[in-house]
C-alpha positions as CSV (number, residue, x, y, z in Angstrom):
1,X,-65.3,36.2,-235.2
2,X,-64.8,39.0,-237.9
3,X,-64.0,37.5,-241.5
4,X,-63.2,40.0,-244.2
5,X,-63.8,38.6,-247.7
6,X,-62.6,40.1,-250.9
7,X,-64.2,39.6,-254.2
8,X,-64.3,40.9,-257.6
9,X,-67.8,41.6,-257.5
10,X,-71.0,40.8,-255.3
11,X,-75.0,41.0,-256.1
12,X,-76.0,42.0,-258.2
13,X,-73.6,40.5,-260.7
14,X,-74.7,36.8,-261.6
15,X,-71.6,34.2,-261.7
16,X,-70.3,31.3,-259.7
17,X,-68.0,32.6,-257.4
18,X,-70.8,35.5,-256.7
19,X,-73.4,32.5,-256.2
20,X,-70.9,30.9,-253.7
21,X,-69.9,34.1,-251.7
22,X,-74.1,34.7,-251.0
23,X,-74.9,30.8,-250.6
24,X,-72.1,31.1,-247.7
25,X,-73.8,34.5,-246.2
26,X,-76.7,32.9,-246.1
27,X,-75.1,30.1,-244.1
28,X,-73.8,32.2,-241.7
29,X,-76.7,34.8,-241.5
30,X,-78.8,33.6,-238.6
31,X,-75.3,32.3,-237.1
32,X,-74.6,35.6,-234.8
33,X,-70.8,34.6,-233.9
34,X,-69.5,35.5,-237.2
35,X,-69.9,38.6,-238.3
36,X,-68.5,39.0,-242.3
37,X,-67.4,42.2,-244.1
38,X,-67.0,42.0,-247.9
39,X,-64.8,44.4,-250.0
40,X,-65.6,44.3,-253.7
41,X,-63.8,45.5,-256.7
42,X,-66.7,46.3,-258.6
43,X,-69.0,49.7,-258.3
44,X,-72.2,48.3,-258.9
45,X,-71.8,45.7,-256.0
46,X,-75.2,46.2,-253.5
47,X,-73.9,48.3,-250.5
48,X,-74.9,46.0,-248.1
49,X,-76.7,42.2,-247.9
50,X,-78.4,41.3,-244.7
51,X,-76.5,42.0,-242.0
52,X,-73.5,42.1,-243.5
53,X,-71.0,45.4,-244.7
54,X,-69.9,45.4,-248.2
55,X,-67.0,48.1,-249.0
56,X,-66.2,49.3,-252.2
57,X,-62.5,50.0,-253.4
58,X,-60.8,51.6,-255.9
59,X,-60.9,49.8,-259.2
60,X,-60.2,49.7,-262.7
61,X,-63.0,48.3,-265.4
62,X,-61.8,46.0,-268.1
63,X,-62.2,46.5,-271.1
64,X,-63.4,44.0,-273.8
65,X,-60.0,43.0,-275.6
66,X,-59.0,42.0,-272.0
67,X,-61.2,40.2,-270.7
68,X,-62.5,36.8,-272.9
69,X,-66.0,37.2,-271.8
70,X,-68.4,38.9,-273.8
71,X,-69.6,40.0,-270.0
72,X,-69.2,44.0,-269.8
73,X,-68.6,44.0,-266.2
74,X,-65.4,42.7,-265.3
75,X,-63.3,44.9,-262.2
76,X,-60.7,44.3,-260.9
77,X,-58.5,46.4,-257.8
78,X,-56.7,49.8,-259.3
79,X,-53.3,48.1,-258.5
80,X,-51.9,51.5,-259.9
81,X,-52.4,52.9,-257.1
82,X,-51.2,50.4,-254.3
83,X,-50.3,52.8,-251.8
84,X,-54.1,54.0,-251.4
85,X,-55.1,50.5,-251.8
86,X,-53.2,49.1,-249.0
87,X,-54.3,51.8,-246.6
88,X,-57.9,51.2,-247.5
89,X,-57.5,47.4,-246.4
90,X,-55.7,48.2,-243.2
91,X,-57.8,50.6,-242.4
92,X,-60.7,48.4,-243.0
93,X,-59.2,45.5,-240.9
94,X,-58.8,48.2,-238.1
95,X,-61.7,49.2,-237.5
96,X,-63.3,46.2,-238.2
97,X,-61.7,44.1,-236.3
98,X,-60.9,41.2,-238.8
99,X,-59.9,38.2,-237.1
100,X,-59.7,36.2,-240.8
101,X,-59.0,37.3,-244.6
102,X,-60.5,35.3,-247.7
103,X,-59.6,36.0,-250.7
């Protein structure tokens, strides 16, 4: 089974919902029926973890005054430009395979 997870960011940020994306790799890493492709938002995501892809898309930074976080590394997906977006996902799911998405 192919699951395709997106996320803001990925290792080697540091936050909860980074914590619980890699605690649930690690789950699944010696489990060879699932096979699991991240997309992240953010550029300084690792370009892969394990045995697992990670893809990185089009995003926009955040700046300060947005964010609430005194954190300087907050991305999110360029929503500006949809059009590119949505063919990087369905090209992604394509070729991959996805039989799940999590977001």
């Amino acid at each position: 089974m192919n699951i395709l997870i997106y996320c803001n960011a990925f290792l080697p940020k540091q936050d909860g919902i980074v914590y619980r994306i890699k605690s649930f790799l690690d789950y699944l890493l010696d489990k060879s029926d699932y096979n699991v492709i991240l997309i992240s938002a953010n550029p300084n995501s690792n370009d892969n973890y394990n045995r697992f892809k990670i893809y990185k898309i089009d995003s926009i930074f955040l700046p300060k005054g947005y964010n609430n976080s005194d954190r300087l590394d907050i991305y999110v997906s360029n929503v500006f430009n949809s059009d590119n977006l949505h063919d990087s996902f369905k090209q992604i799911i394509i070729e991959e395979k996805i039989d799940i998405i999590h977001i």
